[in-house]
OpenMM code with the backbone's topology and positions (N, CA, C; nanometers):
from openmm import Vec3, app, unit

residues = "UNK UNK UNK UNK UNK UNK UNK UNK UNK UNK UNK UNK UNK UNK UNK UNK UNK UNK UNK UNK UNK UNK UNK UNK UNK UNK UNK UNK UNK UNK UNK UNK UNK UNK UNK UNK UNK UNK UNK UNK UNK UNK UNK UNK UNK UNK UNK UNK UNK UNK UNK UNK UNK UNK UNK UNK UNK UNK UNK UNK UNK UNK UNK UNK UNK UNK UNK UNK UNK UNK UNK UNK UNK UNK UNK UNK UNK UNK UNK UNK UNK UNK UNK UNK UNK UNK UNK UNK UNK UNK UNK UNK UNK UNK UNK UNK UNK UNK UNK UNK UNK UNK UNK UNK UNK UNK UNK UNK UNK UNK UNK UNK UNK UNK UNK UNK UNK UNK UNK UNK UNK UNK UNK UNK UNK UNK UNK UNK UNK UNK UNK UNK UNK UNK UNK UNK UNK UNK UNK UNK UNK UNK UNK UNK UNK UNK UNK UNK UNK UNK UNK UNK UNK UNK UNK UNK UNK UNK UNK UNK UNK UNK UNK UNK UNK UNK UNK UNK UNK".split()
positions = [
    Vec3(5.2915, -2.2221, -3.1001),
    Vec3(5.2164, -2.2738, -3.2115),
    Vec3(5.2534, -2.1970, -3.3368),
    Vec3(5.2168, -2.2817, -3.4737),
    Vec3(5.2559, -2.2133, -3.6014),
    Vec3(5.1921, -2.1604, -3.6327),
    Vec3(5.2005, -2.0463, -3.6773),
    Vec3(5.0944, -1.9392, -3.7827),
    Vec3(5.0085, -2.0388, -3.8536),
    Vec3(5.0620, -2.1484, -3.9380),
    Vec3(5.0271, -2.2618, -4.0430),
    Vec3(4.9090, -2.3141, -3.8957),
    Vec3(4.9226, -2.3743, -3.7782),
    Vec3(4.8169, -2.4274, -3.7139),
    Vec3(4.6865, -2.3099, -3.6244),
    Vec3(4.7692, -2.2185, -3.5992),
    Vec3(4.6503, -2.0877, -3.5582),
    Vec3(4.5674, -2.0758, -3.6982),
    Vec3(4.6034, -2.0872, -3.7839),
    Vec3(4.5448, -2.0518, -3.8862),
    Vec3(4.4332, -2.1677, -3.8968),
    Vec3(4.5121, -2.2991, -3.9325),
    Vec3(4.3459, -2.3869, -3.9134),
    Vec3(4.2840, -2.3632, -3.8059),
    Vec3(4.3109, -2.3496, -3.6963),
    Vec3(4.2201, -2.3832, -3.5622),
    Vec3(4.1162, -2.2513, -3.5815),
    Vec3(4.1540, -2.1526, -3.6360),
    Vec3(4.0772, -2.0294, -3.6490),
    Vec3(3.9633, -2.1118, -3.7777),
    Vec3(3.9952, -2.1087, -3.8484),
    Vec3(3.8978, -2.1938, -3.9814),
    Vec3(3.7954, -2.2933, -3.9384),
    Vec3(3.8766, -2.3508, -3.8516),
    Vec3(3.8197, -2.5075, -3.7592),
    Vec3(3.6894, -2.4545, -3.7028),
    Vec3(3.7487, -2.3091, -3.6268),
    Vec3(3.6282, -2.2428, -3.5197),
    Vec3(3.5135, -2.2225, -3.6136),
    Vec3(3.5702, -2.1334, -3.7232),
    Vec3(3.4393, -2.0639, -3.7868),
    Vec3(3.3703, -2.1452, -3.8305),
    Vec3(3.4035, -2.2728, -3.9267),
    Vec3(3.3002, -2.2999, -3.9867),
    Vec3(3.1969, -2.4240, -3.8655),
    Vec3(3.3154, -2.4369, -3.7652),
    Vec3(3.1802, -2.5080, -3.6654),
    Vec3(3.0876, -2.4479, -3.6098),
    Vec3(3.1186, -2.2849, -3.5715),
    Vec3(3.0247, -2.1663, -3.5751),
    Vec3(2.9056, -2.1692, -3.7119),
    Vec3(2.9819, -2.1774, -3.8428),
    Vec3(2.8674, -2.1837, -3.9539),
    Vec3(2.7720, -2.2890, -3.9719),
    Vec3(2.8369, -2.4232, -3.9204),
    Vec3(2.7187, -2.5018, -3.9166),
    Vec3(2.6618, -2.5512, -3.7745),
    Vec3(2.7081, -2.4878, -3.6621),
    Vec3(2.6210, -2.4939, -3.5576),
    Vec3(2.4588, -2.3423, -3.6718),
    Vec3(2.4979, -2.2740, -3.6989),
    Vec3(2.4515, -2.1671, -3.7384),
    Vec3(2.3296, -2.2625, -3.8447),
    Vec3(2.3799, -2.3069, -3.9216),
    Vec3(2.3332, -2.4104, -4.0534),
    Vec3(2.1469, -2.4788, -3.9809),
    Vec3(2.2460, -2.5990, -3.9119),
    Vec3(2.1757, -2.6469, -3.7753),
    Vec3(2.0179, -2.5951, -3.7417),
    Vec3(2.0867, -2.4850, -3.6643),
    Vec3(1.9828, -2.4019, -3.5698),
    Vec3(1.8619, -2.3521, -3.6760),
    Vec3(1.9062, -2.3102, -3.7675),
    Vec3(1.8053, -2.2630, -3.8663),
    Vec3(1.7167, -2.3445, -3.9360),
    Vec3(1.8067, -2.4970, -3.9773),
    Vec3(1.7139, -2.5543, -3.9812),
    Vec3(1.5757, -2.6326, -3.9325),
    Vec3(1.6541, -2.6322, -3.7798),
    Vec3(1.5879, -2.6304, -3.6787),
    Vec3(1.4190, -2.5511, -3.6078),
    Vec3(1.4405, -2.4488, -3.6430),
    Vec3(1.3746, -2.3766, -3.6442),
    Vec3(1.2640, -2.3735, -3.7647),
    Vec3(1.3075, -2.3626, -3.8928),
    Vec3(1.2358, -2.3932, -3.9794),
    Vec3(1.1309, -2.4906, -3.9753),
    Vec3(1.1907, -2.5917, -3.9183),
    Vec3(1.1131, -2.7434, -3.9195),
    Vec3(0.9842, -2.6703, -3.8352),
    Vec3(1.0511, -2.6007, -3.6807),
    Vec3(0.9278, -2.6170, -3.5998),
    Vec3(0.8158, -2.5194, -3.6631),
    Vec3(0.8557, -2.4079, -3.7987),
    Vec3(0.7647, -2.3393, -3.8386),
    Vec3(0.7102, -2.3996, -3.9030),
    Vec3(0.7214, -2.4686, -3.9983),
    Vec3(0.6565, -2.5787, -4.0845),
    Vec3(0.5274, -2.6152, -4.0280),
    Vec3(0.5699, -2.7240, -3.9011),
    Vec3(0.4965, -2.8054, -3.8152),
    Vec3(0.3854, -2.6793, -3.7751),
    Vec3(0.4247, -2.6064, -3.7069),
    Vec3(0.2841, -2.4985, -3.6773),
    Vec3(0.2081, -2.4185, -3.7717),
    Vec3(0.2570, -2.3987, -3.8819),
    Vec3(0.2323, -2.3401, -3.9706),
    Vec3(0.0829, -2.4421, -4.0435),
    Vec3(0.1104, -2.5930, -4.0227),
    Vec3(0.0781, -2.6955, -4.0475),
    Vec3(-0.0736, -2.6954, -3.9709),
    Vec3(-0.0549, -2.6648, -3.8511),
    Vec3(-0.1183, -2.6993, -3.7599),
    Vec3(-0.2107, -2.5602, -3.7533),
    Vec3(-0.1499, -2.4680, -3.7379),
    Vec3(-0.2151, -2.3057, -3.7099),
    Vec3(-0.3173, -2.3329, -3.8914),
    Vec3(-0.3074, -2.3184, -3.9863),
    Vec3(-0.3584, -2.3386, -4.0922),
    Vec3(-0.4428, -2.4395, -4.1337),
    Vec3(-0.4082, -2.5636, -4.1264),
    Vec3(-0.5063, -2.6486, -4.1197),
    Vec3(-0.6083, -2.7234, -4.0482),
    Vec3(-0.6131, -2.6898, -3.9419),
    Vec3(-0.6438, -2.6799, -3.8352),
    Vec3(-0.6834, -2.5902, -3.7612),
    Vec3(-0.6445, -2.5257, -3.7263),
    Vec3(-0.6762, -2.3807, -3.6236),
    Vec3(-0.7892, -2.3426, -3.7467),
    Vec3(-0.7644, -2.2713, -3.8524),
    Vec3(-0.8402, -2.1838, -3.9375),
    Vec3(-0.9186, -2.2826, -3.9784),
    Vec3(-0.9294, -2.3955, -3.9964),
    Vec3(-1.0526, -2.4643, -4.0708),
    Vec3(-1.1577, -2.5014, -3.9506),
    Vec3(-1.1177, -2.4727, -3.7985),
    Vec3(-1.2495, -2.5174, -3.7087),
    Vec3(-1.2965, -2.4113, -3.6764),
    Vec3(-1.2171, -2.2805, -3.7430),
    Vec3(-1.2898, -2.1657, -3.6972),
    Vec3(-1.4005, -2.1704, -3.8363),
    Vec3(-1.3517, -2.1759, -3.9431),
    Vec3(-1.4304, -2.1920, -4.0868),
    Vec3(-1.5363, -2.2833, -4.0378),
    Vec3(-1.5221, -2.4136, -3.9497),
    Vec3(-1.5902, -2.4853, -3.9282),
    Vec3(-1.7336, -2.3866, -3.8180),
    Vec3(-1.6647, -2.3343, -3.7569),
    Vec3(-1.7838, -2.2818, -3.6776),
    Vec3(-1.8769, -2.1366, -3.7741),
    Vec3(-1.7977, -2.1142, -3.8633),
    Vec3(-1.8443, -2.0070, -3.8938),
    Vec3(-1.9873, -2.0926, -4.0038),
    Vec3(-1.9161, -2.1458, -4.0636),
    Vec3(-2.0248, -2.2603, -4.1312),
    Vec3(-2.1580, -2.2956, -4.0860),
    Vec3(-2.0892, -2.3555, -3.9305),
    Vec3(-2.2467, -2.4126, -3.8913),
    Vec3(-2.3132, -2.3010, -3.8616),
    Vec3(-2.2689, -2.1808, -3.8048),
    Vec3(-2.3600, -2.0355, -3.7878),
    Vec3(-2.4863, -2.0473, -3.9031),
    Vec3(-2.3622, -2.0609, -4.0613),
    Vec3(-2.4209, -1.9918, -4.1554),
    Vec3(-2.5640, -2.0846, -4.1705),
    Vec3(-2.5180, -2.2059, -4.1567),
    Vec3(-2.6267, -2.3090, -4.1975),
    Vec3(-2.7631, -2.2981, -4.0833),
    Vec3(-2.7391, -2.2971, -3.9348),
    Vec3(-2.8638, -2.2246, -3.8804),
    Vec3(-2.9229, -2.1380, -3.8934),
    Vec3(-2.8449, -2.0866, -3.9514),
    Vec3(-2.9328, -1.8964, -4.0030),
    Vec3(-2.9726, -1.9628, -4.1253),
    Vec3(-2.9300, -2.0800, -4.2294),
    Vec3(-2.9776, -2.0714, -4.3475),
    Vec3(-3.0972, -2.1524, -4.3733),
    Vec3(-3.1299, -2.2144, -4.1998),
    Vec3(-3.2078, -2.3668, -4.2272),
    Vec3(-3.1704, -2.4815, -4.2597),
    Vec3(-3.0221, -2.5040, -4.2721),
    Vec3(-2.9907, -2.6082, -4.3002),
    Vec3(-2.9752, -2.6543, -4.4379),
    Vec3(-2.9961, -2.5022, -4.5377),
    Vec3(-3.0020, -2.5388, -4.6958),
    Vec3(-2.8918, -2.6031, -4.7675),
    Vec3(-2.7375, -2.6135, -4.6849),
    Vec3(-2.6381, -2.6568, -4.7860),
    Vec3(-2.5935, -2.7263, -4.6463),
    Vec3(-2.5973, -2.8425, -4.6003),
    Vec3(-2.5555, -2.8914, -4.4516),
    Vec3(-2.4204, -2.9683, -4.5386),
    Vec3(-2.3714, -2.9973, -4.6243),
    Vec3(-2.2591, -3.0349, -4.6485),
    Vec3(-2.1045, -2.9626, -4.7155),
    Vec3(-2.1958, -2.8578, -4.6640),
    Vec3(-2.0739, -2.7281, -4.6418),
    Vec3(-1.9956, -2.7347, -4.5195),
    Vec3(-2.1095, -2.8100, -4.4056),
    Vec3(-2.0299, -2.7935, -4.2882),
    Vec3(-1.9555, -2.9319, -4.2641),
    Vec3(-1.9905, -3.0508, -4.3567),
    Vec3(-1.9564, -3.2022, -4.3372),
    Vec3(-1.8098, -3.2158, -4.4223),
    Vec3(-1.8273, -3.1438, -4.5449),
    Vec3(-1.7082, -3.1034, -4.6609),
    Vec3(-1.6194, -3.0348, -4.5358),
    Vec3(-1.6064, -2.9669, -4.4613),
    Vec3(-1.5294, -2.8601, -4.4018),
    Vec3(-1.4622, -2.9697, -4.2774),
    Vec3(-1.5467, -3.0124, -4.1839),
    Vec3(-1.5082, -3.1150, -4.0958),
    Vec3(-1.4155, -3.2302, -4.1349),
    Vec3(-1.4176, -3.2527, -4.2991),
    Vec3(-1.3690, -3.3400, -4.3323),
    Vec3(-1.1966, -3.3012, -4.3429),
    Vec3(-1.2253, -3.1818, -4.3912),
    Vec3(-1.1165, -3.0748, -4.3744),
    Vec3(-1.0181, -3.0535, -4.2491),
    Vec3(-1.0819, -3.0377, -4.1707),
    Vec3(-1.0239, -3.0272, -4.0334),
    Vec3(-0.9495, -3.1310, -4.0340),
    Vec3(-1.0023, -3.2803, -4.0043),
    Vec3(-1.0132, -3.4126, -3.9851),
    Vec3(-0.8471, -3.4162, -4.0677),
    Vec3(-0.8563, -3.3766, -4.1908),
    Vec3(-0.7435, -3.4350, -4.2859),
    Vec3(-0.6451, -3.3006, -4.2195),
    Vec3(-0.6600, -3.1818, -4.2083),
    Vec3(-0.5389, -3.0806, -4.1140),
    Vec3(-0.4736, -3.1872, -3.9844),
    Vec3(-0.5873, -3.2319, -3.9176),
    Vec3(-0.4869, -3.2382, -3.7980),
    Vec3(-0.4435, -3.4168, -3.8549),
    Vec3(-0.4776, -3.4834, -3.9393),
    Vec3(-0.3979, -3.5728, -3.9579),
    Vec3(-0.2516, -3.5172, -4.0394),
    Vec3(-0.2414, -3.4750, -4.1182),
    Vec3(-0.1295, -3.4024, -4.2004),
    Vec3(-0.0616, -3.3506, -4.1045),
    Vec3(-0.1132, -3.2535, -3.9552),
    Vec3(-0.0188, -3.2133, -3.8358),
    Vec3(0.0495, -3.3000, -3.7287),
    Vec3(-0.0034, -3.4249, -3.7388),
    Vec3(0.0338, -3.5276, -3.6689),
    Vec3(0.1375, -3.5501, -3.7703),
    Vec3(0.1732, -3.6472, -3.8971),
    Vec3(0.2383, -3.7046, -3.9510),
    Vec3(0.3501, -3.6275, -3.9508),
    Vec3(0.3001, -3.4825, -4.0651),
    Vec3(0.4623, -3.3980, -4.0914),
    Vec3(0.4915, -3.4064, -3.9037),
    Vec3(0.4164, -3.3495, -3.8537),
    Vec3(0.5511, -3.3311, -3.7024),
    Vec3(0.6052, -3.4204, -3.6242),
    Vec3(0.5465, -3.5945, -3.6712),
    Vec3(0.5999, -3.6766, -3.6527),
    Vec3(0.7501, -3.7002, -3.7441),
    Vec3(0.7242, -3.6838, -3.8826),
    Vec3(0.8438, -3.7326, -3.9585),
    Vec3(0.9432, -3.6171, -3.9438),
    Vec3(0.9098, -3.4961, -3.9274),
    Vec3(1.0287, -3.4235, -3.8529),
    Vec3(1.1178, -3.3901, -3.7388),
    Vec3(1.0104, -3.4730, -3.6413),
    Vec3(1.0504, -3.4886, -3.5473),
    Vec3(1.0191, -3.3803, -3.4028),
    Vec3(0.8850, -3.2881, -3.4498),
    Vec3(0.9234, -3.1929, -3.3538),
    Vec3(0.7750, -3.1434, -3.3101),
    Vec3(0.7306, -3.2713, -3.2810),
    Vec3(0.5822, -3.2880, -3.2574),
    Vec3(0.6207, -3.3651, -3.1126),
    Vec3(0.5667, -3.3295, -3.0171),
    Vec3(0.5651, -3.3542, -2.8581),
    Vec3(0.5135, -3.4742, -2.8088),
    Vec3(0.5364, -3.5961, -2.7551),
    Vec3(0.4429, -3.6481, -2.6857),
    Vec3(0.2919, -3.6170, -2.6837),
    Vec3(0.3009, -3.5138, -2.5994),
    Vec3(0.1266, -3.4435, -2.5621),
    Vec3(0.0646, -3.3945, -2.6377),
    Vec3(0.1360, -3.3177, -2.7119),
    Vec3(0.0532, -3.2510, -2.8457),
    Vec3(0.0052, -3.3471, -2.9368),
    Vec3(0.1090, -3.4743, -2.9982),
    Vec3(0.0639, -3.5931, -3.0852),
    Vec3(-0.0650, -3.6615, -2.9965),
    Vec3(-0.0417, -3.7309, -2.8773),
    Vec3(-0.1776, -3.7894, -2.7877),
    Vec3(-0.3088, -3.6746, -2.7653),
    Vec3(-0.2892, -3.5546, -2.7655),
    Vec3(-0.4068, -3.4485, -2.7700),
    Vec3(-0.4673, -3.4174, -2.9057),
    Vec3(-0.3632, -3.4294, -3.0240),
    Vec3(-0.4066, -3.4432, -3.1829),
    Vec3(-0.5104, -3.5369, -3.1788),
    Vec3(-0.4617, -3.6624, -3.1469),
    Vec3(-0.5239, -3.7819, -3.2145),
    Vec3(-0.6319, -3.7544, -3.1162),
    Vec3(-0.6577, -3.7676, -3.0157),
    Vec3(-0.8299, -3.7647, -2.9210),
    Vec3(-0.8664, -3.6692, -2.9790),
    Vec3(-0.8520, -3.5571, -3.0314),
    Vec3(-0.8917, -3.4355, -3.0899),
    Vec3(-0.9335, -3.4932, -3.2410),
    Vec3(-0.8499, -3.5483, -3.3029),
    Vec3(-0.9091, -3.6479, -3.4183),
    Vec3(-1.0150, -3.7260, -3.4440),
    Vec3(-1.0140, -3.8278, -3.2819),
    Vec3(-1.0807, -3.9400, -3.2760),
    Vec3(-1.2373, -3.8753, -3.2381),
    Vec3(-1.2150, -3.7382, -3.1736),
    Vec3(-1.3503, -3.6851, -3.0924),
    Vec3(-1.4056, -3.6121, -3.2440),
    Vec3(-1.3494, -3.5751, -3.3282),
    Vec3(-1.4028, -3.4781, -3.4392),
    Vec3(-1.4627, -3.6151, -3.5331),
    Vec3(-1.3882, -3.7051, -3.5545),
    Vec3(-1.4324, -3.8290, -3.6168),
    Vec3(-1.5202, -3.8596, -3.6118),
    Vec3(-1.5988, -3.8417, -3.4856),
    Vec3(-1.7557, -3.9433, -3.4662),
    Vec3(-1.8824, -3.8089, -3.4901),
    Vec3(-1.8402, -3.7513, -3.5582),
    Vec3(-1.9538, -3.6565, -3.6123),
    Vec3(-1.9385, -3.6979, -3.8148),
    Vec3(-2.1189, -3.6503, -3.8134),
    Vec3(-2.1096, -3.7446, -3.9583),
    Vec3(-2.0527, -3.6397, -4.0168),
    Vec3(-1.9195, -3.7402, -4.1384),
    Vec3(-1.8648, -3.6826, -4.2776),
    Vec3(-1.9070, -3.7198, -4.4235),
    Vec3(-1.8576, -3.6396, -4.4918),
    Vec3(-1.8841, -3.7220, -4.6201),
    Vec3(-1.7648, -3.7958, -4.6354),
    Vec3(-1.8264, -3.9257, -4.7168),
    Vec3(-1.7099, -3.9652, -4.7919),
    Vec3(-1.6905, -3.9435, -4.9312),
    Vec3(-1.6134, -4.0318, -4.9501),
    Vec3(-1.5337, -4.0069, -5.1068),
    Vec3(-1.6444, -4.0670, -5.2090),
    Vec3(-1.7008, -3.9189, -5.2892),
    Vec3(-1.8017, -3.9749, -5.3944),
    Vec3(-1.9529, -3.9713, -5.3107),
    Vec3(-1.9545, -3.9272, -5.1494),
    Vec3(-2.1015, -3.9391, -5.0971),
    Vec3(-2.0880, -3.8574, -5.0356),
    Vec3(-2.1986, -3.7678, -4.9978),
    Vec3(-2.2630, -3.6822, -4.9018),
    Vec3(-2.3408, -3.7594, -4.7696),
    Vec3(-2.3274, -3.7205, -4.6971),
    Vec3(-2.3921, -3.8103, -4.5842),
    Vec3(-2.5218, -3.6745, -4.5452),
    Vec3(-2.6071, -3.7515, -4.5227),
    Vec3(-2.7524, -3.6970, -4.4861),
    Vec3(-2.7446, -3.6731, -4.3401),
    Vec3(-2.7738, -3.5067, -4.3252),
    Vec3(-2.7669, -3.4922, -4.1422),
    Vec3(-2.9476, -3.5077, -4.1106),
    Vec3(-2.9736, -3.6153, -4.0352),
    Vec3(-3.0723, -3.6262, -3.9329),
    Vec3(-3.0809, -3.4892, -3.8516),
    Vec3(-3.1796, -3.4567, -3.7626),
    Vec3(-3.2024, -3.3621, -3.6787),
    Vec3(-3.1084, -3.3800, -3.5521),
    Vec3(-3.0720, -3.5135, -3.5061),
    Vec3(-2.9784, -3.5284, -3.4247),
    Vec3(-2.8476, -3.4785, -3.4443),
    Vec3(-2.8340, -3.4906, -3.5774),
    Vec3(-2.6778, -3.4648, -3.6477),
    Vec3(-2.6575, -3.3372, -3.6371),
    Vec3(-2.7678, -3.2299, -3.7085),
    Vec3(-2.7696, -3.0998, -3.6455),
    Vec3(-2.7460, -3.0621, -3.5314),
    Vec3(-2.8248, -3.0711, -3.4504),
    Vec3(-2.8530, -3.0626, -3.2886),
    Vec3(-2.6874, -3.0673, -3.2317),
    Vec3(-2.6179, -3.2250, -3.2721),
    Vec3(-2.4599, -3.2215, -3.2427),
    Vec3(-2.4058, -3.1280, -3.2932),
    Vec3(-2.4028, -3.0647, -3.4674),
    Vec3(-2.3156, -3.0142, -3.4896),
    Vec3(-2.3556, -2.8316, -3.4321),
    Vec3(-2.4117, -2.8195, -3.4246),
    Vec3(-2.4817, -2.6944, -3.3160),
    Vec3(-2.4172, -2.6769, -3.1373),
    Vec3(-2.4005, -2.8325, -3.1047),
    Vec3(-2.3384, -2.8015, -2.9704),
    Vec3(-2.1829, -2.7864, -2.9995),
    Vec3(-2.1494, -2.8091, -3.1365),
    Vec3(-2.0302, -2.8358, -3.1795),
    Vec3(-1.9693, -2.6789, -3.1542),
    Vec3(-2.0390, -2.6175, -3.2215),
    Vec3(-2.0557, -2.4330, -3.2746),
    Vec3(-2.0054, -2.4191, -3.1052),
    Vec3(-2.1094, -2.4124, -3.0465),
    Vec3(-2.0849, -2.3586, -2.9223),
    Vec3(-1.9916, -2.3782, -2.8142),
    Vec3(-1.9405, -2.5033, -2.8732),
    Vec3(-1.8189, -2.5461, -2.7532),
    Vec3(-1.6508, -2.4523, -2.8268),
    Vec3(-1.6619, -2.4605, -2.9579),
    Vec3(-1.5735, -2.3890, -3.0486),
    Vec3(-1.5740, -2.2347, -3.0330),
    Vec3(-1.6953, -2.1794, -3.0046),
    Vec3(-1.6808, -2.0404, -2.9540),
    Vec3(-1.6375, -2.0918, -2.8099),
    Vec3(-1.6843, -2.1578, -2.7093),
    Vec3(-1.6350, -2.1269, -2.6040),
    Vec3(-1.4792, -2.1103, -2.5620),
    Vec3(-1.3827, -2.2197, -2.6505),
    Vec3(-1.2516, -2.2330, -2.6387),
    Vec3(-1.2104, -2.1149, -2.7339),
    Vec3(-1.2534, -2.0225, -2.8010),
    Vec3(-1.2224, -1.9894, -2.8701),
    Vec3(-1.1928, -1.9267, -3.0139),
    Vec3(-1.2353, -2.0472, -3.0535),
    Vec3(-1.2395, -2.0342, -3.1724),
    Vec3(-1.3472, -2.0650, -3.2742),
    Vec3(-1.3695, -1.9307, -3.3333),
    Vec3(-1.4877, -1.8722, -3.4237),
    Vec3(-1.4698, -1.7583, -3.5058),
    Vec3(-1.5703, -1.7672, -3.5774),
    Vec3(-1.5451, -1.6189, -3.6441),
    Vec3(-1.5819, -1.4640, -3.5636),
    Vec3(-1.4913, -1.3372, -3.5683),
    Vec3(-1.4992, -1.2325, -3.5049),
    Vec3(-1.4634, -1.2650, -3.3715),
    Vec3(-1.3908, -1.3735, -3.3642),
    Vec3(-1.3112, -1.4186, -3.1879),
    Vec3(-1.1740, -1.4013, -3.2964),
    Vec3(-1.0615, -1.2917, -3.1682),
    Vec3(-0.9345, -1.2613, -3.2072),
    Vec3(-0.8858, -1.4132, -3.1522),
    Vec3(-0.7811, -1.4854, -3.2654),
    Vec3(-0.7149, -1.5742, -3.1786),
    Vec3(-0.5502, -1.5448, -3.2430),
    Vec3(-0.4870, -1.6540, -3.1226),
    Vec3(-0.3686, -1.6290, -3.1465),
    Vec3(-0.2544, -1.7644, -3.2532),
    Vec3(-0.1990, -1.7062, -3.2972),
    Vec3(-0.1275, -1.7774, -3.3777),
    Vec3(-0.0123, -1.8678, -3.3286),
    Vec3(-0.0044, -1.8460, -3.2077),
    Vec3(0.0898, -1.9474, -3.1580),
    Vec3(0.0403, -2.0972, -3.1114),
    Vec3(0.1308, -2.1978, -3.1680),
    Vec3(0.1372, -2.3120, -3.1476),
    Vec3(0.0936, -2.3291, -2.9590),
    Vec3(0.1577, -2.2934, -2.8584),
    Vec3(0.0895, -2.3096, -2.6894),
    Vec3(-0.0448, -2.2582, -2.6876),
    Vec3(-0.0835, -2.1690, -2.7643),
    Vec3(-0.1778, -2.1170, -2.7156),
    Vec3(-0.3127, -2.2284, -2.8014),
    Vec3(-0.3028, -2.2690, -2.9269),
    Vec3(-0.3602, -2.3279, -3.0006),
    Vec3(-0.3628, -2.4958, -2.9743),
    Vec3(-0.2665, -2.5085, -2.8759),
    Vec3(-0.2445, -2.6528, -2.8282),
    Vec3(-0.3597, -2.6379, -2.7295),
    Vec3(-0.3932, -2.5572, -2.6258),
    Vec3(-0.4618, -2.5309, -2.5095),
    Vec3(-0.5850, -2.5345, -2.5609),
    Vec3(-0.6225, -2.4726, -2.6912),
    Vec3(-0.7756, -2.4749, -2.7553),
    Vec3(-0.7979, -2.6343, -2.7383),
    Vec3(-0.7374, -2.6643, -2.8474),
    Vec3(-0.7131, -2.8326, -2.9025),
    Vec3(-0.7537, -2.8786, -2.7490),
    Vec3(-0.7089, -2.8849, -2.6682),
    Vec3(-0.6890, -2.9866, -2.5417),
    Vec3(-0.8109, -2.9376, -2.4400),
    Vec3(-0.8684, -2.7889, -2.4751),
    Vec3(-0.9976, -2.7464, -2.3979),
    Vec3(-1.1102, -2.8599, -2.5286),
    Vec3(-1.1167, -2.8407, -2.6125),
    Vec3(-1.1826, -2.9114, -2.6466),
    Vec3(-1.2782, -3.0656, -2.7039),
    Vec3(-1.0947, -3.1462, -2.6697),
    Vec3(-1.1027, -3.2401, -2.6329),
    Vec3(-1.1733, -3.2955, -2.4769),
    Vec3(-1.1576, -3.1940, -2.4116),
    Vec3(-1.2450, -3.1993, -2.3013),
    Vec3(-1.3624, -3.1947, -2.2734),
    Vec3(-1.4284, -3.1009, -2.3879),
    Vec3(-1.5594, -3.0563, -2.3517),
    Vec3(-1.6765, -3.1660, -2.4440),
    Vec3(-1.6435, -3.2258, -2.5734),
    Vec3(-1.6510, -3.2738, -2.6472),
    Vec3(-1.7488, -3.3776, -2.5757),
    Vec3(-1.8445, -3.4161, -2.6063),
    Vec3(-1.8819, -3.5750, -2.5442),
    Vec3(-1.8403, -3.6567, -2.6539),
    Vec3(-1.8126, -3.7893, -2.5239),
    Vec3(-1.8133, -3.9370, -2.6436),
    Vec3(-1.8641, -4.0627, -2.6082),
    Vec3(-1.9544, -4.0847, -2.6311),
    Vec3(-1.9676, -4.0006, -2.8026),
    Vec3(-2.0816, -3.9333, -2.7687),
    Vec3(-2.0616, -3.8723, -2.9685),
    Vec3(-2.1624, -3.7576, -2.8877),
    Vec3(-2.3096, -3.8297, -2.9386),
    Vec3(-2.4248, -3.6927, -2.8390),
    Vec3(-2.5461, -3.7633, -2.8092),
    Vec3(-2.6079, -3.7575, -2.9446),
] * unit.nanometer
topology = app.Topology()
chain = topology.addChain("A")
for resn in residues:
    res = topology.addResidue(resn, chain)
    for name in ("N", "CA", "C"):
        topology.addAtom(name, app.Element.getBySymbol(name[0]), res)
């Protein structure tokens, strides 16, 4: 072989090395995104969420749309974690079908809407109280260490799709 063709095939190598390299990183990126997505809007807003309803039983119930504003919150995290990790592509089967029941189960507790506050009944309490307690049980609350990884935060998600009634009473 010619110096002139060792020479491309060496060039050839590296830069398919640089963008296998290119690739992988972006790769990776994406899946931080997606959890980052998910660990943040989600993970931290149902712990906010539980810490809330604490505050509001200890407070009597004086600002109950602190905890309906916050749920609404959640609600819009794990939709935003479904979509981006759909359009990137690096959202799972199981994790997307455990999102959405995890969606659909957080859904049937009252929210506000756009421009309204919704009025919690004593029932509404009572739910969002068993709510508190099923959220400490999987986990997640305030002064509970949790973990930042996407498996471990999938397992919350999917304990609590379990425990959840539906609907609830």
């Amino acid at each position: 072989m010619s110096m002139k063709r060792k020479l491309i095939i060496r060039i050839s190598i590296g830069l398919n090395i640089l963008l296998i390299a290119i690739v992988a990183w972006g790769i990776i990126k994406m899946n931080f995104v997606k959890e980052q997505v998910l660990v943040t809007e989600v993970q931290h807003n149902l712990v906010e969420l539980e810490g809330l309803i604490t505050n509001q039983v200890d407070e009597n119930w004086s600002e109950p749309n602190l905890v309906t504003v916050e749920l609404g919150d959640v609600l819009n995290g794990i939709w935003v974690g479904i979509t981006t990790g759909e359009q990137i592509g690096t959202l799972s089967k199981s994790d997307k079908e455990i999102l959405e029941k995890l969606y659909s189960k957080l859904n049937q507790y009252p929210k506000d809407e756009l421009y309204r506050f919704v009025d919690l009944t004593e029932e509404d309490k009572k739910s969002f109280v068993e709510l508190r307690e099923i959220l400490r049980e999987v986990g997640l609350g305030i002064n509970i260490t949790i973990s930042a990884s996407m498996d471990s935060f999938m397992k919350q998600a999917e304990e609590l799709v379990e425990k959840i009634n539906s609907p609830i009473n």
